[in-house]
C-alpha positions in Angstrom: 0.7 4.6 -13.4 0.5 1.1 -14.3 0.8 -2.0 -12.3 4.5 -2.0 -12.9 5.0 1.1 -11.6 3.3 -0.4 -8.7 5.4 -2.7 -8.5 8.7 -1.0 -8.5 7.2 1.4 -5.8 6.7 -1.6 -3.5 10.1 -2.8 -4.2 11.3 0.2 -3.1 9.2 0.0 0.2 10.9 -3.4 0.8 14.3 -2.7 0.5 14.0 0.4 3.0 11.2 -1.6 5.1 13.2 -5.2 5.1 11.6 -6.0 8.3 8.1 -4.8 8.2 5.4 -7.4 7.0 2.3 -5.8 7.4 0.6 -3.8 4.2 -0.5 -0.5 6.1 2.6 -0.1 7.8 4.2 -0.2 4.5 1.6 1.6 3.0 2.4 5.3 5.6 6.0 5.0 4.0 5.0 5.5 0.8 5.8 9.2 0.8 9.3 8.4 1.1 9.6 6.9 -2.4 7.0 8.4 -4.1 5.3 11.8 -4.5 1.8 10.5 -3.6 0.2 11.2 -0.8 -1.6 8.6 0.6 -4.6 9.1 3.1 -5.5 6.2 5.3 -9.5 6.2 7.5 -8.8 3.2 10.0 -12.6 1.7 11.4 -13.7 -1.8 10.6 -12.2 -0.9 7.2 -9.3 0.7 6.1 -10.0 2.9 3.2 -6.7 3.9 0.8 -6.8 7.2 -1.1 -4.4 9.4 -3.3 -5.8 13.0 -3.2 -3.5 13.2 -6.6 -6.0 11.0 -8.5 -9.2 11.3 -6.0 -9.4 7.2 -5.5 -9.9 5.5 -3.4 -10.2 1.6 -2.2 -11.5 0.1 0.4 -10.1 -3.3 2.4 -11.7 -5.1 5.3 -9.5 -4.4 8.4 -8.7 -8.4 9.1 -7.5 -9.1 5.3 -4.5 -6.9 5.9 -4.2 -7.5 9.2 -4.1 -11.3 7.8 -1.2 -10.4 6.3 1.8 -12.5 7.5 4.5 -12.8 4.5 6.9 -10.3 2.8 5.7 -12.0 -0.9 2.0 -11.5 0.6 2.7 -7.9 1.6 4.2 -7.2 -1.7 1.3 -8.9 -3.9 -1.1 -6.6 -1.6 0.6 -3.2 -2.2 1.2 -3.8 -5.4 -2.5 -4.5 -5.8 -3.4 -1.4 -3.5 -1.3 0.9 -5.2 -2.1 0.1 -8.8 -5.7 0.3 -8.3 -5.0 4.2 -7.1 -2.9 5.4 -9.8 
């Protein structure tokens, strides 16, 4: 998948999600527009994985937390799921 794709997948989040801001909350609805799977390990980090493609990225907890603006949330999925497809 390519960063496009990404980016259509996050689209999709936001039209069903039109009120949430905040990348991880985004992120656990993934499943509903996609057939990935994601896995999410919550500590001082958060750590995305895909079983599908076995990777997996890791952010700092506060960067996503940092998170305030629907363009910002976008840019950050976007980046999150292209890096794991």
């Amino acid at each position: 998948m390519n960063k496009h794709t990404a980016l259509e997948i996050t689209q999709k989040l936001r039209s069903i999600y039109v009120h949430q801001v905040r990348v991880a909350e985004l992120f656990l609805k993934i499943g509903e527009v996609t057939n990935l799977t994601p896995l999410i390990l919550t500590g001082n980090k958060t750590v995305f994985s895909f079983k599908e493609t076995g990777r997996s990225l890791t952010k700092v907890k506060k960067d996503i937390s940092a998170v305030k603006s629907t363009s910002q949330a976008d840019a950050v999925l976007a980046e999150i799921i292209a890096e794991l497809v």
